[in-house]
KOLNUTOR-878755 format. One record per residue (C-alpha): residue number from 1; residue in one letter; x negated, z negated, y. Coordinates in steps of 0.02 Angstrom, whole numbers. Example, Ala and Ser with C-alpha at 12.3 -4.5 7.8 and 13.67 -1.06 7.14 Angstrom:
! KOLNUTOR-878755
NODE   k r   east     up  north
NODE   1 A   -615   -390   -225
NODE   2 S   -684   -357    -53
***
This chain:
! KOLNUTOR-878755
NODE   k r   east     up  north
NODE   1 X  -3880  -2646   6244
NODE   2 X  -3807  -2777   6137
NODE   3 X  -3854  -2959   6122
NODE   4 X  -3880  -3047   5948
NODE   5 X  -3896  -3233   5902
NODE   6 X  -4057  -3280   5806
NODE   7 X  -4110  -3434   5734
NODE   8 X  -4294  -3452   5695
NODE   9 X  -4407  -3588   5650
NODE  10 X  -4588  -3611   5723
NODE  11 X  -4712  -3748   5650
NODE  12 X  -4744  -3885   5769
NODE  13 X  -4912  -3853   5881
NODE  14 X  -5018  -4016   5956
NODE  15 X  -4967  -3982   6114
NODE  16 X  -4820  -3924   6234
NODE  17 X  -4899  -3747   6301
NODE  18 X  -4931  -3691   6126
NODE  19 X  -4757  -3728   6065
NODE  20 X  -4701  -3629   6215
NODE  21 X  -4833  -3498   6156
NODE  22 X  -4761  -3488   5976
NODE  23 X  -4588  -3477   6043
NODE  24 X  -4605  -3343   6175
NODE  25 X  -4711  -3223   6036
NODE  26 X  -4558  -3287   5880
NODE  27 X  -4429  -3207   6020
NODE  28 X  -4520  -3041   6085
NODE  29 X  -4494  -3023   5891
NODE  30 X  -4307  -3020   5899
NODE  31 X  -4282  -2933   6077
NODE  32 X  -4275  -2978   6247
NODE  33 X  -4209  -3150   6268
NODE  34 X  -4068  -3203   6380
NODE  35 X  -4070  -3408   6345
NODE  36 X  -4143  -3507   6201
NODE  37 X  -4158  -3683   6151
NODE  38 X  -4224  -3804   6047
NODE  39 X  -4098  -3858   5903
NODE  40 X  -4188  -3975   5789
NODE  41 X  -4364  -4048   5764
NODE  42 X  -4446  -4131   5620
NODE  43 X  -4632  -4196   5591
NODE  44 X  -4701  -4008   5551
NODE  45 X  -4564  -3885   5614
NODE  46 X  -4447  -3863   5759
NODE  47 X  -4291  -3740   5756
NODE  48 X  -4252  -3629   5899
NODE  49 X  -4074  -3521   5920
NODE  50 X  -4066  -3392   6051
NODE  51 X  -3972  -3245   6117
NODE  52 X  -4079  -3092   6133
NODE  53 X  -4042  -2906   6216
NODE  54 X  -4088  -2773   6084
NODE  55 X  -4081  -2598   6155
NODE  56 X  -4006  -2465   6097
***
């Protein structure tokens, strides 16, 4: 296994549990994550950087 940073951006939902939503489906797209956070937000988008496992 190896990890890999990612950076991503996600548009900003209405509420809290769909921001969580879009996160958690933007990082099953980049592997299994080990920690992520929120980086930066602005009126429409908010910017996420993780660390992800990708097998192999």
């Amino acid at each position: 296994m190896q990890t890999r940073l990612v950076t991503f951006e996600v548009a900003l939902p209405a509420s809290v549990a769909e921001l969580q939503h879009a996160i958690a489906i933007a990082l099953a797209a980049h592997g299994d994550p080990l920690r992520w956070a929120i980086t930066q937000v602005n009126q429409q988008q908010v910017w996420v950087e993780a660390v992800v496992l990708i097998p192999g």
